[in-house]
VEXDREN-2710 file (C-alpha; in Angstrom, 1 decimal):
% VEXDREN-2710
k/r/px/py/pz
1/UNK/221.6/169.1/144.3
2/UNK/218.0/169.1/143.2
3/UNK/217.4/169.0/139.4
4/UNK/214.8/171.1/137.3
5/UNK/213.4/168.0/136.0
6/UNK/212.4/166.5/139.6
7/UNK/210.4/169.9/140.8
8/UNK/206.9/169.1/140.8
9/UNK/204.6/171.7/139.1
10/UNK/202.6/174.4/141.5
11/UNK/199.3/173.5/139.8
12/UNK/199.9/169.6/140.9
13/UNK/200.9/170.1/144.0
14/UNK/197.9/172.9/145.4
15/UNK/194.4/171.2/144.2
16/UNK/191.2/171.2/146.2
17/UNK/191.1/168.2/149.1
18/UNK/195.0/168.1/148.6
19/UNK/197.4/168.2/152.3
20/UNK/200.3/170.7/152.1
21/UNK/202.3/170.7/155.3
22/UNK/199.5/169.9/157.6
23/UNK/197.3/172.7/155.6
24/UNK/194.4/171.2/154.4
25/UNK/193.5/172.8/151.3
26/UNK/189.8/173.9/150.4
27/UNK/188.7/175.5/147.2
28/UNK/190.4/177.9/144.9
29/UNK/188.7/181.7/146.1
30/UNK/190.8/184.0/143.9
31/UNK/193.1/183.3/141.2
32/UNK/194.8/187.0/140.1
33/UNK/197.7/188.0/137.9
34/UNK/200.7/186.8/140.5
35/UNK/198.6/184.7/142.8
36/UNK/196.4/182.4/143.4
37/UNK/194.5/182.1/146.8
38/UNK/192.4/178.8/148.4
39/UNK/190.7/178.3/152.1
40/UNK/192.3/175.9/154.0
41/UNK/192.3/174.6/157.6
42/UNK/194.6/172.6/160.0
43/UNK/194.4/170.9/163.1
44/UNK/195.2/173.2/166.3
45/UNK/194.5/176.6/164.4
46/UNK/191.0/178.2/165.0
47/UNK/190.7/181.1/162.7
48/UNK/190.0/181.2/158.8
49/UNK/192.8/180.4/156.7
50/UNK/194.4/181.2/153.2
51/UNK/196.9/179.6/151.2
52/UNK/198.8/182.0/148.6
53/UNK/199.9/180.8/145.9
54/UNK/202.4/182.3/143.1
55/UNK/201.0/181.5/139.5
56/UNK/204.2/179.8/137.7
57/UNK/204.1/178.6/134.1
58/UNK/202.6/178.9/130.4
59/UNK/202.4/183.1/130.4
60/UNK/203.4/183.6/133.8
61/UNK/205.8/186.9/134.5
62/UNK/209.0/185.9/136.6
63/UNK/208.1/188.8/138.9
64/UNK/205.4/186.8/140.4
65/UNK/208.3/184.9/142.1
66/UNK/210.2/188.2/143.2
67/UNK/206.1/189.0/144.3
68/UNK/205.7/186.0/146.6
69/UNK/209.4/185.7/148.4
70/UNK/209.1/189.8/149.0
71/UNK/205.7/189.1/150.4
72/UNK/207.0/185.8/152.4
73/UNK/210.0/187.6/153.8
74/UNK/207.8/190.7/155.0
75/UNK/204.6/189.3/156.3
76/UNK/206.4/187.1/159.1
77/UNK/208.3/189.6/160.1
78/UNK/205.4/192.0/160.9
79/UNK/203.5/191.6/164.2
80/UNK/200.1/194.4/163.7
81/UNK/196.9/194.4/163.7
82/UNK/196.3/195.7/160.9
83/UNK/198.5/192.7/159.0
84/UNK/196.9/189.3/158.2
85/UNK/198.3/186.8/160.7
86/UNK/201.5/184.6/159.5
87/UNK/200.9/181.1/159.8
88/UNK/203.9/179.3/158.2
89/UNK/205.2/178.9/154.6
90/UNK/206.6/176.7/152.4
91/UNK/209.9/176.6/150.2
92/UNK/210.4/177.4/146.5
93/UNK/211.5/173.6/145.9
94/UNK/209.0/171.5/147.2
95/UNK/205.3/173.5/148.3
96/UNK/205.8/177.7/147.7
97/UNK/202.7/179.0/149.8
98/UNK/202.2/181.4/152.6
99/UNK/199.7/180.6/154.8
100/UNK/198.0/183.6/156.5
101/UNK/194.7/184.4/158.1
102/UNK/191.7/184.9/155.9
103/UNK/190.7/188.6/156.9
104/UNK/186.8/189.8/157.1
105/UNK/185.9/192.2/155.2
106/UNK/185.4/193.6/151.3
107/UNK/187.6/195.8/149.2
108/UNK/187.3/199.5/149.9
109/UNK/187.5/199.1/146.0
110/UNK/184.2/197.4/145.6
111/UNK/182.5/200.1/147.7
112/UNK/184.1/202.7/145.2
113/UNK/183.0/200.2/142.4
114/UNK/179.6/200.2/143.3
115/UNK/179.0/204.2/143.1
116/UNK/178.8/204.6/147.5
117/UNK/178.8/208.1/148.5
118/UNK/181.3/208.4/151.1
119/UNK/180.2/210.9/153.7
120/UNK/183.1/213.3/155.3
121/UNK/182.9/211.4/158.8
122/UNK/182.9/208.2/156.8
123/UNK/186.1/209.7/155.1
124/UNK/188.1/211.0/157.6
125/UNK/187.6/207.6/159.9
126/UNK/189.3/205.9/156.4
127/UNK/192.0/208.2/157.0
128/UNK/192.6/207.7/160.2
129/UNK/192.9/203.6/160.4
130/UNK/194.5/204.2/157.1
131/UNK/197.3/206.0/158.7
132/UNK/197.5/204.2/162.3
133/UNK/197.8/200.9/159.8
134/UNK/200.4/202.5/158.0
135/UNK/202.5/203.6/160.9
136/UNK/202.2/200.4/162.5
137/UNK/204.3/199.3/159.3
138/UNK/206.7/202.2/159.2
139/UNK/207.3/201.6/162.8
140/UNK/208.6/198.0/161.9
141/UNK/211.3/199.4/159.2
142/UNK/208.5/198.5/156.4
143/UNK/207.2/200.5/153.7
144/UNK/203.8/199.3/152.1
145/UNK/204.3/201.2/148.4
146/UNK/201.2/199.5/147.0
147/UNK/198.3/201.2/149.2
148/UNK/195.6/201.0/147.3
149/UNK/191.7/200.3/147.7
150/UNK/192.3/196.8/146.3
151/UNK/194.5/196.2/149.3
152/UNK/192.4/197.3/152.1
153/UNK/190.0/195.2/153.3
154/UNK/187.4/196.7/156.0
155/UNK/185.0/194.7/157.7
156/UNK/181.2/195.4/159.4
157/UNK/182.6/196.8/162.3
158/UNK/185.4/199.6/160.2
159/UNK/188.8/197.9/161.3
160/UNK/190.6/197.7/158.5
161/UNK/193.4/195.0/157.6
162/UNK/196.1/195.9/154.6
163/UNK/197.1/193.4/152.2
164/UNK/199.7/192.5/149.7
165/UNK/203.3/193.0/150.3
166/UNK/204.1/192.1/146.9
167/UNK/205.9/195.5/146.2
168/UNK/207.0/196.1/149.7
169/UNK/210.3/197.2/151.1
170/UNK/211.9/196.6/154.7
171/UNK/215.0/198.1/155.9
172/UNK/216.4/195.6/157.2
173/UNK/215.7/192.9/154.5
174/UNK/216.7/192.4/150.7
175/UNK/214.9/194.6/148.4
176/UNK/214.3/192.0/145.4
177/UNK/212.8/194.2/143.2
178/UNK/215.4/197.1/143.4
179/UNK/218.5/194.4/143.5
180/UNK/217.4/192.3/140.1
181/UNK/216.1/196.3/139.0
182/UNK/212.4/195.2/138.1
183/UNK/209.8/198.0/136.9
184/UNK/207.3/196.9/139.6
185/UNK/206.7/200.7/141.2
186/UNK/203.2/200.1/142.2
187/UNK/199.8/201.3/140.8
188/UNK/199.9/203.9/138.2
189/UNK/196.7/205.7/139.8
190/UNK/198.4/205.4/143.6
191/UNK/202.1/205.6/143.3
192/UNK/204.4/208.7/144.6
193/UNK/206.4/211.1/142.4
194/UNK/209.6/209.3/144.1
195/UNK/208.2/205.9/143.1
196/UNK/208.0/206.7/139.6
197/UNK/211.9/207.3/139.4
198/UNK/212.3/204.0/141.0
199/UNK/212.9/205.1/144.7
200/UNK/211.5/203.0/147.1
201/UNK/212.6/203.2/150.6
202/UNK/210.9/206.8/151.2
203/UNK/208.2/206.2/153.5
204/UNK/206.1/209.0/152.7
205/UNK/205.5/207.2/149.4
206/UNK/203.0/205.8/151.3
207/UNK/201.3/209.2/153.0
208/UNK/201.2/210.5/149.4
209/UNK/198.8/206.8/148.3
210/UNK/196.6/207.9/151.4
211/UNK/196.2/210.9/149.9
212/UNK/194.9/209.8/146.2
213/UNK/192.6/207.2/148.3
214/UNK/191.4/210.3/150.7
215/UNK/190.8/212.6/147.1
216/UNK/189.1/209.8/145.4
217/UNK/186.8/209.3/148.5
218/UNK/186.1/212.7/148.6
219/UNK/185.4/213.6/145.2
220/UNK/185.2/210.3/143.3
221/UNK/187.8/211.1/141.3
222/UNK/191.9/210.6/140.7
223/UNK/193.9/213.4/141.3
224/UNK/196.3/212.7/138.8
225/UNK/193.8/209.8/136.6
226/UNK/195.0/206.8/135.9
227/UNK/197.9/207.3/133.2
228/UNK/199.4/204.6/130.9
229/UNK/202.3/205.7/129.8
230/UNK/205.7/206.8/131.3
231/UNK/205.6/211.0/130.5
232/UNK/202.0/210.6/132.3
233/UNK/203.0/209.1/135.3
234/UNK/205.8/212.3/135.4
235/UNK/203.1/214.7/135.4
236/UNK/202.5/213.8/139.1
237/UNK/206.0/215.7/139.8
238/UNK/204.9/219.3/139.0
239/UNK/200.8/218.9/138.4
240/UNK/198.8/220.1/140.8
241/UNK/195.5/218.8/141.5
242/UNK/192.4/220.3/141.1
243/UNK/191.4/221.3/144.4
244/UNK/188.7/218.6/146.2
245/UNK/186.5/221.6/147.1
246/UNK/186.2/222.7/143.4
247/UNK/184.2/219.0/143.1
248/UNK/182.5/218.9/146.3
249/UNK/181.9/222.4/147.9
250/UNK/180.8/220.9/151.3
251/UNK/184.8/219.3/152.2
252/UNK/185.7/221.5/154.9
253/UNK/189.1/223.7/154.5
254/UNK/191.2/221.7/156.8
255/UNK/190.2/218.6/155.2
256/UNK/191.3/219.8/151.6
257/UNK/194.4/221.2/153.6
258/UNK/195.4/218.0/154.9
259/UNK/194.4/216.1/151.4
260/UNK/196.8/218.4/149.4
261/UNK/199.5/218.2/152.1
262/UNK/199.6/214.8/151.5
263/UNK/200.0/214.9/147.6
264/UNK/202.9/218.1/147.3
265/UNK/205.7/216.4/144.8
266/UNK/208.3/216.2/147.0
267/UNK/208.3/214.5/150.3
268/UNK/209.8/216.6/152.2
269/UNK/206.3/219.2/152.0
270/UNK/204.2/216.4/152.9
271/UNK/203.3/215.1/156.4
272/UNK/206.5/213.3/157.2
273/UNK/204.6/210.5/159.8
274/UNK/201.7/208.4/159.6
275/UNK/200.9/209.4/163.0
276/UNK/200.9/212.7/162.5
277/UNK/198.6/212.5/159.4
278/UNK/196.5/210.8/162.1
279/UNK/196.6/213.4/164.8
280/UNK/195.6/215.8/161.7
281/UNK/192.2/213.7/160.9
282/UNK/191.3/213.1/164.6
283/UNK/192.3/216.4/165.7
284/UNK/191.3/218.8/162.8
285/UNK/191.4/222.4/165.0
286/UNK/195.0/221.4/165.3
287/UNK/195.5/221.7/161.7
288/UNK/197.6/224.8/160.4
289/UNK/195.7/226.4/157.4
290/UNK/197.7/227.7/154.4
291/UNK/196.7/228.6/150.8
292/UNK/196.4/225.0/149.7
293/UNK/193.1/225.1/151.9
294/UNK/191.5/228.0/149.8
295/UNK/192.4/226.8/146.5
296/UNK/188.8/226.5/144.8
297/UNK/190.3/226.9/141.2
298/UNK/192.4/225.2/138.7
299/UNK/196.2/226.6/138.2
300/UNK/196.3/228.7/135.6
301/UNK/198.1/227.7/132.1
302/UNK/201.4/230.5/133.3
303/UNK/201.1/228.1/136.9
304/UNK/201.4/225.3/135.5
305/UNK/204.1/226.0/133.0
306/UNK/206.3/227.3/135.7
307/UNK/205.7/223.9/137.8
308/UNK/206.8/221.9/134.4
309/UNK/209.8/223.8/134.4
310/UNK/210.9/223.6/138.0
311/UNK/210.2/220.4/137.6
312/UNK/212.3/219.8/134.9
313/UNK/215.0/219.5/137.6
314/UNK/212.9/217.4/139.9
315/UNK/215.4/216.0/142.8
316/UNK/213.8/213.3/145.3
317/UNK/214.3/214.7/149.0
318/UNK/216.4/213.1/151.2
319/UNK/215.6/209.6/152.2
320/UNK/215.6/208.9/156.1
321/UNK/214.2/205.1/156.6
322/UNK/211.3/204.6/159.3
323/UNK/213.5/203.8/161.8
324/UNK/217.2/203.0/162.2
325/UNK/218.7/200.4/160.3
326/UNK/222.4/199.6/159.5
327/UNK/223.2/200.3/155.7
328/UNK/226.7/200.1/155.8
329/UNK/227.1/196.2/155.8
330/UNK/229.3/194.8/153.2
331/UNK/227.2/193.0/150.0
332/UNK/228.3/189.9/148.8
333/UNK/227.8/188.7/145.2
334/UNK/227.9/185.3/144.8
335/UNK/227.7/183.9/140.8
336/UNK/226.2/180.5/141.1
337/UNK/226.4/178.3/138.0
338/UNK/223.3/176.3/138.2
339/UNK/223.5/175.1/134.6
340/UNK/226.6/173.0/135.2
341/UNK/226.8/170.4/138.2
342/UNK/230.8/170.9/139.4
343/UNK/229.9/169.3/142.8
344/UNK/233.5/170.0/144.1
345/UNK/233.6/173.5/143.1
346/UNK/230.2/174.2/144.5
347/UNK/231.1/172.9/147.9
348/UNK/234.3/175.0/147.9
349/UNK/232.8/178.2/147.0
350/UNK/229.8/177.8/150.0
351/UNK/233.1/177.4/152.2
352/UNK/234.9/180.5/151.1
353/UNK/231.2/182.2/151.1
354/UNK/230.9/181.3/154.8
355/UNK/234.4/182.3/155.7
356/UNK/233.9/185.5/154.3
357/UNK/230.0/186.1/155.8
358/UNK/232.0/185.3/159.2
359/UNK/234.6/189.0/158.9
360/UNK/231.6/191.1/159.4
361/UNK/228.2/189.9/161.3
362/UNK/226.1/192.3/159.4
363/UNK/227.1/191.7/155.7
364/UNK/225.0/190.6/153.1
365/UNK/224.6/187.8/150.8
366/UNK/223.3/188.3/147.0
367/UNK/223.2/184.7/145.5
368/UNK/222.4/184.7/141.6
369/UNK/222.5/182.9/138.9
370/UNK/222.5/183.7/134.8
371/UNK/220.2/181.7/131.8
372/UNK/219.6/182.6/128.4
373/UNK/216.9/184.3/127.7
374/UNK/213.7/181.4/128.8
375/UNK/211.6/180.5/125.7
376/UNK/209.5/182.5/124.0
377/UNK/207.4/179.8/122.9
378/UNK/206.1/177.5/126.1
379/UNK/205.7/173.9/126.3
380/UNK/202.7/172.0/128.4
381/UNK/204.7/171.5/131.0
382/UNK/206.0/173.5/134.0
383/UNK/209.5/172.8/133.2
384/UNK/209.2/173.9/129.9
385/UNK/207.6/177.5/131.0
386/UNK/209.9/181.0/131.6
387/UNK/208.3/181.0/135.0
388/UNK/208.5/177.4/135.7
389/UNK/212.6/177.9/134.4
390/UNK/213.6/180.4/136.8
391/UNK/211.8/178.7/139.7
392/UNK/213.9/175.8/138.8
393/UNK/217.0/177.8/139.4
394/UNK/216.3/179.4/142.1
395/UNK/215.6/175.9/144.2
396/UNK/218.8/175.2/142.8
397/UNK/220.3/178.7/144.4
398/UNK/218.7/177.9/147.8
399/UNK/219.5/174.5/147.8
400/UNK/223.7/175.7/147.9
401/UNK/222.7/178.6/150.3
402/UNK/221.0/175.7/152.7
403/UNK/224.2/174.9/154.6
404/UNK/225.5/178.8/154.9
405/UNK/222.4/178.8/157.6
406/UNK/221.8/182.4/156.8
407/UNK/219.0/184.1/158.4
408/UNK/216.3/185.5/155.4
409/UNK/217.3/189.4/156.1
410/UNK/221.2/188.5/154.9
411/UNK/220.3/186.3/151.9
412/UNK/218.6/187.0/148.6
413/UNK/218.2/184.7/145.5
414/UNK/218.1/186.0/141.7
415/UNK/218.0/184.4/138.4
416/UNK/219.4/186.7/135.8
417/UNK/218.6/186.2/132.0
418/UNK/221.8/187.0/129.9
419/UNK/223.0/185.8/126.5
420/UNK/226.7/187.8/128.7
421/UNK/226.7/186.5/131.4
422/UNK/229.5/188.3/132.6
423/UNK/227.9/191.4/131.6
424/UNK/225.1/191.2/133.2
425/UNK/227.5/189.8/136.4
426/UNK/229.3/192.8/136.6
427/UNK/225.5/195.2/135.8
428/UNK/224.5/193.6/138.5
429/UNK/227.1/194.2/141.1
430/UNK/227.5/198.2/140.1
431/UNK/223.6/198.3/140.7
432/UNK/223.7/197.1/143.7
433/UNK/226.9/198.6/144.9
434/UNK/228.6/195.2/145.6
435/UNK/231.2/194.7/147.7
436/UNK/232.6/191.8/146.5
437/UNK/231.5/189.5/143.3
438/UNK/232.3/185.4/144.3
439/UNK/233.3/183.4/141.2
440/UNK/234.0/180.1/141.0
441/UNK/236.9/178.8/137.9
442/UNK/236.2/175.4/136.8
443/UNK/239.1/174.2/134.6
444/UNK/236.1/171.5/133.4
445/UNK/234.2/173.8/131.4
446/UNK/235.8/177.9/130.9
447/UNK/233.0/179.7/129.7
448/UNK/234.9/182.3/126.6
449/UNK/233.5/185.6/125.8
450/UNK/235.5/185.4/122.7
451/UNK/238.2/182.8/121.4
452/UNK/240.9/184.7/123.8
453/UNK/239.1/185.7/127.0
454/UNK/237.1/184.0/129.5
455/UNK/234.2/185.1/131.4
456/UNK/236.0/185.0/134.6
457/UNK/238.8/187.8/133.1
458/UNK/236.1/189.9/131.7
459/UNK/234.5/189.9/135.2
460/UNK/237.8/190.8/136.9
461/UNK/238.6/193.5/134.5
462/UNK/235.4/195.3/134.6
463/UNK/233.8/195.0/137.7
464/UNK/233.4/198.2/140.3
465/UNK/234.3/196.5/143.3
466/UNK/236.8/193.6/144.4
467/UNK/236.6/189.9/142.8
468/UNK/237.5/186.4/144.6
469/UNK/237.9/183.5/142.4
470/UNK/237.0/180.4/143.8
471/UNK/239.2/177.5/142.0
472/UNK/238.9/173.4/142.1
END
């Protein structure tokens, strides 16, 4: 088992001139929030390459971990054109990168950035490879759910190539974000009605961010702005936005149709396929007129008011995933205590993990871990960082899971901060409607959640679904 204290730090190991995995590494070309990026080549690959990086220690957020392994697990699994190309990876313990093609093309946001008039051809071809990019996803069981101009890249000739998978879900692999129940729902500007209540395996979350992106090439504006606060980001449920043609009289009727389609509340009253928002841009005769293409004025005060108060009772619409997928595999929890080294009970629990993975072929298994709360004051050092904490415990996580040989869309890894631990055990598995919760009962150290009762009977009494106990 790998300790903290022998993980060398990200920053060390990725410098300029530096070889990681054959990857020779050239300079640093972005350095954001969650990542940072550097040009690299290697031997036997002919196109431009990048090396992602997730930014671990001083100030770092933990999500930038969830960030890069959602990422990781999605981009290889996608084969589209409109995807960077995958070109290997490494693992959390020893080099974390993804190395991907280094896409042509600028920003659509830098075009919006510098003030360019976007012309109503210029839109609707946007659209368009917007949504055949889209579909291409949705047709692979993946939802984007952080479509943005920041995250489309479109080069001299208009092909356009879709970035970041950070937030991303897929059907048929672990959803980090929703299993350790992180707030990361996308950008505030961007992000679905749906999204803001935390549901993120709709697909047409995604039609609804085309739509913002088609209204803000349009008119130049945000349909809903760009709110800070939680009771803003609500007022996408029941507001309605001002109609494009109020800002920009020349937007033909089918266009503002097809814009506003795209941006009703509920998903079920929006176009319910990439492809046929598609057919809708390239095909706009084929488009059905209703009311929403002569709207010309703000709702009136007695409008709006009766949207707030339907609204009040907003339900998400039914959820169908982009293609089939099997949701009824069992979900194993197993509790991992990374902070202690009982080899023997370790190796005993990965055997009863495996004989229990082995009952049903398309089960699930959860693999976490719980810390005290990381330091709120961080040292120099990696090890010494929240970020560069949890990253230790999670090689530690993945190091057990190793011999299990589990392919990546049956595992997932989570460190949990808890001062109760058992607590936050048993949260955990009633969020993510566990099946079973694996724990293993070291009679060298009992952790006691008071004088008289362990951690292990708390976990038994209270949890929603069945417990094992593993015992040396």
């Amino acid at each position: 088992m790998m300790s903290t204290s022998n993980i060398q730090a990200v920053d060390d190991i990725f410098q300029a001139g530096k070889v990681v995995d054959g990857f020779v590494l050239g300079k640093e070309v972005h350095r954001g929030g969650m990542a940072s990026l550097f040009s690299a080549t290697k031997e036997g690959v002919e196109l431009p390459i990048l090396l992602k990086i997730p930014r671990v220690g001083r100030d770092q957020p933990v999500e930038s971990l969830i960030g890069f392994e959602t990422e990781l697990t999605i981009l290889r699994a996608l084969k589209s054109p409109y995807v960077p190309k995958y070109f290997g990876s490494g693992n959390m313990a020893a080099f974390p990168y993804i190395a991907m093609e280094r896409v042509a093309g600028r920003p659509l946001e830098d075009r919006i950035k510098e003030g360019k008039q976007f012309s109503i051809a210029e839109v609707v071809n946007i659209g368009a490879e917007l949504a055949q990019a889209v579909q291409s996803l949705h047709a692979q069981d993946a939802i984007h759910l952080d479509i943005k101009p920041e995250n489309i890249l479109i080069d001299e000739q208009g092909k356009l190539t879709l970035i970041d998978f950070g937030l991303s879900h897929h059907a048929r692999f672990p959803d980090l974000l929703a299993e350790e129940m992180r707030k990361g729902i996308g950008s505030a500007p961007y992000i679905s009605p749906e999204q803001v209540i935390g549901i993120r395996d709709d697909y047409r979350s995604d039609i609804f961010s085309i739509g913002v992106i088609l209204y803000e090439l349009l008119t130049g504006h945000l349909p809903f702005g760009n709110p800070q606060t939680m009771s803003g980001l609500r007022k996408r449920m029941w507001a309605q936005a001002l109609p494009p043609r109020a800002i920009r009289k020349e937007i033909p009727r089918w266009l503002q149709e097809i814009v506003l389609r795209c941006l009703e509340p509920r998903a079920a009253d929006r176009y319910q396929s990439a492809a046929h928002l598609r057919q809708a841009l390239r095909e706009h005769e084929t488009v059905t007129l209703t009311e929403r293409a002569e709207r010309v004025d703000p709702l009136s005060f007695w409008d709006s008011l009766k949207r707030w108060i339907r609204a009040a009772g907003y339900e998400p619409s039914p959820s169908p995933r982009p293609s089939k997928a099997n949701d009824q595999a069992p979900l194993l929890v197993a509790a991992i205590d990374t902070r202690q080294s009982d080899q023997d009970l370790r190796v005993r629990m990965q055997t009863t993990a495996k004989n229990l993975l082995q009952a049903h072929s398309e089960s699930r298994l959860i693999c976490i871990s719980t810390i005290a709360n990381t330091p709120t004051f961080e040292g120099a050092e990696e090890s010494q960082t929240a970020s560069g904490i949890v990253r230790g415990h999670l090689v530690q996580l993945m190091e057990w899971a190793k011999p299990l040989g589990l392919p990546p869309e049956r595992i997932s890894y989570h460190v949990l901060e808890a001062i109760d631990a058992a607590a936050r055990i048993v949260e955990f598995a009633r969020d993510n409607e566990a099946s079973l919760v694996m724990i293993g009962a070291s009679h060298k150290t009992p952790n006691k959640v008071t004088p008289w009762r362990t951690s292990m009977t708390k976990i038994v009494e209270e949890a929603p679904c069945s417990v094992y106990i593993v015992r040396t």
